[in-house]
C-alpha positions, 0 to 999 in steps of 0.5 A: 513229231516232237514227242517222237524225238524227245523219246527216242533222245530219252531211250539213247541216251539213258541207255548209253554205256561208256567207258574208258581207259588209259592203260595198257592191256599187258603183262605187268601194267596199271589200269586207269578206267572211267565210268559214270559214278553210280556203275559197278565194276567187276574185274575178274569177278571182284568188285571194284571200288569207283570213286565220286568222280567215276574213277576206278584202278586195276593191276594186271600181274607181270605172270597174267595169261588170261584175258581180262574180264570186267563187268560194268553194270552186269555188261561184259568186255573182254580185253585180251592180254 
């Protein structure tokens, strides 16, 4: 029974996927995300850079009409704006 936890704990969480960020999603606004340090980040199909820390920015233009679209580690969230 042990093992059986201590795989299914492994499987959880080296498969967890989190992110976060501060900012809103409008017209015109800066985009502050956080993820683990090793993720790649796509916006809109450019690759963004992420700092040691896990840290990475975007702008959305103040003209913008499309949704944003970003790619962490090849999974994909769309945030309306």
């Amino acid at each position: 029974m042990r093992n059986i936890l201590l795989v299914l704990f492994l499987f959880i969480t080296t498969s967890s996927f989190a992110v976060t960020f501060d900012g809103k999603f409008i017209q015109g606004s800066f985009i502050l995300g956080k993820v683990d340090p090793k993720s790649e980040v796509t916006i809109d199909s450019r690759k963004v850079k992420v700092s040691k820390s896990g840290y990475f920015v975007f702008g959305l233009g103040r003209d913008r009409k499309n949704d944003v679209v970003i790619k962490i580690n090849e999974k994909k969230i769309v945030k309306k704006v």
